[in-house]
C-alpha positions in Angstrom: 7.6 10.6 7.2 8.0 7.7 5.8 11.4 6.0 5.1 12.3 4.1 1.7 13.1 0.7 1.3 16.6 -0.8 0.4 16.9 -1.2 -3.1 19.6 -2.0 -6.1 20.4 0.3 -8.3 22.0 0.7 -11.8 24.0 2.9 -13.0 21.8 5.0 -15.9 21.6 8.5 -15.1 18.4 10.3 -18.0 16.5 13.4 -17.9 16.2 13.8 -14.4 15.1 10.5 -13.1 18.6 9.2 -11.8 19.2 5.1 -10.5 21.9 5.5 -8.2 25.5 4.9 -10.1 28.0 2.2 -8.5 30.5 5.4 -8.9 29.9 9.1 -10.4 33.3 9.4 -12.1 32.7 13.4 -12.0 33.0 13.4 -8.5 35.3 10.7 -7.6 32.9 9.1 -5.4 32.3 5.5 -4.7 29.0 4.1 -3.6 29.1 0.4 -1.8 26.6 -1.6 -1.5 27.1 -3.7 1.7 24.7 -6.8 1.9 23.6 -8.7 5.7 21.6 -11.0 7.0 19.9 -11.2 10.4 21.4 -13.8 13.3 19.0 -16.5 12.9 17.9 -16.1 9.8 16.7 -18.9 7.7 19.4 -19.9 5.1 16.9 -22.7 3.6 17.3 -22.7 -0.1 14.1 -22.1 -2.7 11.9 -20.7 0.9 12.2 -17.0 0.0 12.7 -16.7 3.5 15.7 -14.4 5.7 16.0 -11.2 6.0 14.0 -7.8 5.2 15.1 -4.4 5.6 12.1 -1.9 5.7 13.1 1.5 7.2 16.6 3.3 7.7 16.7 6.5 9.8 19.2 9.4 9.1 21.4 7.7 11.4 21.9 4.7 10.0 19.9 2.5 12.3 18.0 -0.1 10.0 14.9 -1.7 11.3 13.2 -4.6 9.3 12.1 -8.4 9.9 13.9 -11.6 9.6 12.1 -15.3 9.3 14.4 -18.2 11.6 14.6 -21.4 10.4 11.2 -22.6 11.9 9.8 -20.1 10.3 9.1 -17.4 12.9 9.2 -13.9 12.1 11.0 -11.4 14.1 12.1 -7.9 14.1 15.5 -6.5 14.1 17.4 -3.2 14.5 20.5 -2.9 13.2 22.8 -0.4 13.7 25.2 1.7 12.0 28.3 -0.4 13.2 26.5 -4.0 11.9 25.3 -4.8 15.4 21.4 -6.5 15.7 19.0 -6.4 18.0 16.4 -8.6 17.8 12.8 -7.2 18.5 10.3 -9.7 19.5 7.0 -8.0 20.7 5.5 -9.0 24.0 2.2 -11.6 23.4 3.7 -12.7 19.9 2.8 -16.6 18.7 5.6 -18.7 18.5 3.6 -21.7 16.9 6.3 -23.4 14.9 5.7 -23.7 11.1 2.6 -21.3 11.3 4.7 -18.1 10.8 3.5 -15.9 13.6 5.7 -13.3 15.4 6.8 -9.8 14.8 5.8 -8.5 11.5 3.6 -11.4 9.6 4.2 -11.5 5.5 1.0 -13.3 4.5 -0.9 -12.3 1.3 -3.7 -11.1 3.1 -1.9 -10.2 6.4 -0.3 -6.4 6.3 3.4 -6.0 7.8 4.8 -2.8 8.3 7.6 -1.6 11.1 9.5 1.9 11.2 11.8 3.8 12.5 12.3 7.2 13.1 15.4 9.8 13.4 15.3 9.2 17.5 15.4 5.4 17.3 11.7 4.7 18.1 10.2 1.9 16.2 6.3 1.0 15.3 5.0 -2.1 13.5 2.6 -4.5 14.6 2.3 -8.5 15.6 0.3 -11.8 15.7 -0.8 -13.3 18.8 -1.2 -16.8 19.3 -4.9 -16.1 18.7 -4.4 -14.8 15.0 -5.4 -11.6 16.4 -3.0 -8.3 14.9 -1.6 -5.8 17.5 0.7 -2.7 17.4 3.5 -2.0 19.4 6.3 0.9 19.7 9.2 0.3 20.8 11.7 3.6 22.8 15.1 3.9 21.7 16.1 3.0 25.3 14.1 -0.8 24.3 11.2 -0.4 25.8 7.8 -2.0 24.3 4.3 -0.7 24.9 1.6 -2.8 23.0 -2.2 -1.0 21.5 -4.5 -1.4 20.0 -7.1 1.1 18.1 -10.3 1.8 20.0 -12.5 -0.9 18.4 -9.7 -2.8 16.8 -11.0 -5.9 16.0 -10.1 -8.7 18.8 -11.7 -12.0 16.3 -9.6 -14.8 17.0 -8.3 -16.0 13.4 -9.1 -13.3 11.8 -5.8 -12.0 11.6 -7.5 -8.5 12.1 -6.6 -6.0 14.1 -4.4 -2.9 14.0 -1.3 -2.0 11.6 0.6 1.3 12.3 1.8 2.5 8.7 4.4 5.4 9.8 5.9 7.3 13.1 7.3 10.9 12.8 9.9 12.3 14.6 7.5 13.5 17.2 6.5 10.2 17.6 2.8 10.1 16.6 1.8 7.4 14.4 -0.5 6.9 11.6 -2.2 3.6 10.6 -5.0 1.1 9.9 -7.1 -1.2 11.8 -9.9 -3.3 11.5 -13.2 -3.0 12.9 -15.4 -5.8 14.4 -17.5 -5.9 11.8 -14.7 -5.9 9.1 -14.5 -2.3 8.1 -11.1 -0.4 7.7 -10.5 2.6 8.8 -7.1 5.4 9.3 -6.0 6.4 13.0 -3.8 8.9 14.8 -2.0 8.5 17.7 -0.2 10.6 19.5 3.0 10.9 21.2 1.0 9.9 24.7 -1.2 7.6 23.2 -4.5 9.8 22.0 -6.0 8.2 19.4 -7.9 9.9 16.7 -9.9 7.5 14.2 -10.9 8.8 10.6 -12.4 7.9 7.0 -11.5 10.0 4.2 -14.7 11.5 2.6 -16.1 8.5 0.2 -14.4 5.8 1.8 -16.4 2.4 1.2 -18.3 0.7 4.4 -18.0 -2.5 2.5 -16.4 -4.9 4.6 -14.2 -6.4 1.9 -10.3 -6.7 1.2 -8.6 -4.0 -0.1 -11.9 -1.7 0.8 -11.3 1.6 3.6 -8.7 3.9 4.6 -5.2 3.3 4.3 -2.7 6.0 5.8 0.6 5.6 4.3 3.1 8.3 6.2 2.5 11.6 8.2 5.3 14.2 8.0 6.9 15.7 11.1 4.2 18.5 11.1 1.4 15.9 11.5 0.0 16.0 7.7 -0.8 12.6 7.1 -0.9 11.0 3.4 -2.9 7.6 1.9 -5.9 6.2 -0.3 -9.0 4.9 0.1 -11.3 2.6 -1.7 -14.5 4.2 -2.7 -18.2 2.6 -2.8 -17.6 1.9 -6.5 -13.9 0.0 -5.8 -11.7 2.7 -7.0 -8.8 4.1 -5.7 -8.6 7.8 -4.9 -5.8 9.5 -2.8 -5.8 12.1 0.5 -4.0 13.8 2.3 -5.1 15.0 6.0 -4.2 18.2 7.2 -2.7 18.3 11.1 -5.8 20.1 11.9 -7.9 17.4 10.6 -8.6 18.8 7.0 -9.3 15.8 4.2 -8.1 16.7 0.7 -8.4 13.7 -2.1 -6.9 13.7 -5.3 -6.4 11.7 -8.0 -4.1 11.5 -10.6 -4.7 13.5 -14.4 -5.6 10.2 -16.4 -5.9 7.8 -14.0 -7.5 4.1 -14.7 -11.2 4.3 -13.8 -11.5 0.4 -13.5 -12.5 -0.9 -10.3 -10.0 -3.6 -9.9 -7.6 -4.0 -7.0 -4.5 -1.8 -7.1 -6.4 0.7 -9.7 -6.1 4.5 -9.3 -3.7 6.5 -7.7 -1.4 5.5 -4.4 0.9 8.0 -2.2 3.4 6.3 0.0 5.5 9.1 1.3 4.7 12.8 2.4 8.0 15.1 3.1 7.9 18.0 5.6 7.0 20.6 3.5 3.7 18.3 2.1 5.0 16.7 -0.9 3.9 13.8 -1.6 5.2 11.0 -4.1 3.5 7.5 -4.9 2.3 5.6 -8.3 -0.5 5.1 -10.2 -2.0 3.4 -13.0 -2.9 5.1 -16.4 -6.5 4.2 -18.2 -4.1 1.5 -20.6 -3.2 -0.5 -17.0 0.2 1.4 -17.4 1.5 2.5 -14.2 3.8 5.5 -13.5 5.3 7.6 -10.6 3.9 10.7 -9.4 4.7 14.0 -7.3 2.2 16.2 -6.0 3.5 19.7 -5.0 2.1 21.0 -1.7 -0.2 23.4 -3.5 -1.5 20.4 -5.3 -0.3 20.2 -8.5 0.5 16.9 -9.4 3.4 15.6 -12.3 3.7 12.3 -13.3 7.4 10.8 -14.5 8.4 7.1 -15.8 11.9 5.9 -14.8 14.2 5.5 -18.0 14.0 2.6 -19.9 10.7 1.7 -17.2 8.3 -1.2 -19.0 5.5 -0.2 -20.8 3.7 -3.6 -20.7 -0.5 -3.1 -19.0 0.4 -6.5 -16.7 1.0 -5.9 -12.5 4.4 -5.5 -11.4 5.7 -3.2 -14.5 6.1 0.4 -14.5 7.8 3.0 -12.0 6.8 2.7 -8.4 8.8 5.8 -5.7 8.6 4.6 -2.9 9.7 7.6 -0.2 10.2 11.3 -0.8 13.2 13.4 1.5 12.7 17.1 3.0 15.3 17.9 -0.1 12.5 16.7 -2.5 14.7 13.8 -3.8 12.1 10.3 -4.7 13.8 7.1 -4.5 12.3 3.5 -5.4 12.6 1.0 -8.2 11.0 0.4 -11.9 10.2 -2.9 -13.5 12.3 -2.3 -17.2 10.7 -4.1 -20.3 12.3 -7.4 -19.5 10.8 -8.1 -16.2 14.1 -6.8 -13.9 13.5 -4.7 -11.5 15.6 -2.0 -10.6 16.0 1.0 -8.1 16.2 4.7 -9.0 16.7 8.3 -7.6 15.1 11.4 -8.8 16.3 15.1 -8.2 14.0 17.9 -8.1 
């Protein structure tokens, strides 16, 4: 599955969406929030660079990337205790001042890198020819670099392939791009099997934004995303560990073929729920759950901005086996904050 991302969060509690509180008086608990940085990250004032958390596993371990001071990307696990390991994937550029390494953050350049509950890591890289390519990484430290069969290999193209997710099992779900520009999902297994797949009326069109984008895959195999149809909208899917493509979309869900339209899952739990956004016909966008049986309810984060402009609305992020969403909401005045929601 997929795991969340670190976020802040306030201390409303409303109707069943609930922001995490600095301390629940009712139980006498206190919650800390503890912040870090990376060795070698970039302190540079006004860069926006340093340091970038992206997955935490039930341990504790805490994998993410970090930008040095010449502007290098790396990746990093950090454990439990506070002590990094810096993961730098065999074959990575190391062109000063062009930002290549582990995990790339360029507008049109996807970055991605997870852990799961056994310590193995996925993500992908930039070689020194622009080219993209994924690596996983054993708890013991040990890399082993792929690519998907017919992975784009274009030097500056920055294409290539992006792993998305890693279960417990350690198959990984993804995206790469073809040689003629075409996006499309993968499998692969625990031994390296690849499996490559569209979901039914994905878009050929070679064009950003345009294919199939696998988002997480639960410990059973089922595998969530989106794709981009002919016409440029946004449907979801899920894929059955059989195979199986189910798409859905969301009741009241924009139409409008714009970039970021429709309806996106992120995260898919073990028993096939699945929790993501989407944005309303008004350009609103709210969160969503979809019950494994399919039935899909939508929910807005308390005091979450109803302004039709990008960035405002409620956006979960990751869904646990317990059913519990977690990820942030954009409030009327442009802050951004993070919440939890029970069952």
């Amino acid at each position: 599955m997929r795991f969340g991302k670190l976020a802040f969060l306030t201390t409303l509690t409303l109707s069943g969406v609930l922001p995490m509180p600095v301390r629940v008086a009712a139980q006498n608990v206190s919650s800390k929030i503890s912040a870090f940085d990376a060795p070698g990250a970039s302190s540079a004032a006004g860069s926006f660079d340093g340091t970038f958390p992206k997955s935490i596993n039930e341990t504790g371990a805490i994998t993410g990337h970090y930008v040095d001071g010449n502007t290098l990307y790396h990746g990093f696990l950090r454990n439990r205790e506070g002590d990094f390991i810096t993961l730098d994937a065999p074959g990575e550029g190391t062109s000063v001042g062009f930002r290549f390494g582990t995990l790339p953050n360029n507008i049109a350049i996807s970055s991605s890198i997870t852990i799961n509950n056994r310590g193995t890591i996925t993500g992908n890289y930039v070689d020194s020819n622009h080219v993209t390519h994924a690596f996983v990484r054993s708890a013991a430290g040990q890399f082993v670099t792929f690519d998907a069969p017919g992975a784009s290999a274009t030097a500056g193209s920055f294409d290539g392939t992006f792993p998305a997710s890693i279960n417990d099992g350690g198959s990984i779900t993804g995206h790469y791009t073809d040689a003629h520009g075409v996006i499309h999902g993968f499998l692969r297994g625990p031994v390296g099997e690849f499996t490559a797949f569209d979901a039914p009326g994905t878009s050929s069109a070679a064009a950003f934004g345009y294919g199939t984008f696998p988002e997480s895959i639960n410990d059973a195999g089922a595998i969530a995303g989106h794709y981009t149809d002919a016409h440029g909208l946004i449907h979801g899917f899920v894929r059955s560990p059989g195979g199986k493509v189910t798409t859905f979309d969301a009741p009241g869900a924009s139409t409008v073929a714009a970039f970021g339209y429709g309806i996106l899952p992120h995260s898919i739990n073990n028993a096939g729920a699945i929790a993501g956004h989407y944005i309303d016909a008004h350009g609103l966008t709210h969160g969503f759950v979809r019950s494994p049986g399919g039935t899909l309810t939508a929910f807005d984060a308390p005091g979450a901005g109803a302004t039709a402009a990008s960035g405002y609305g409620t956006f979960p992020e990751s869904i646990n086996n317990a059913g519990v969403i977690t990820g942030h909401y954009t409030d009327t005045g442009g802050l951004i904050h993070g919440f939890i929601r029970s069952p």
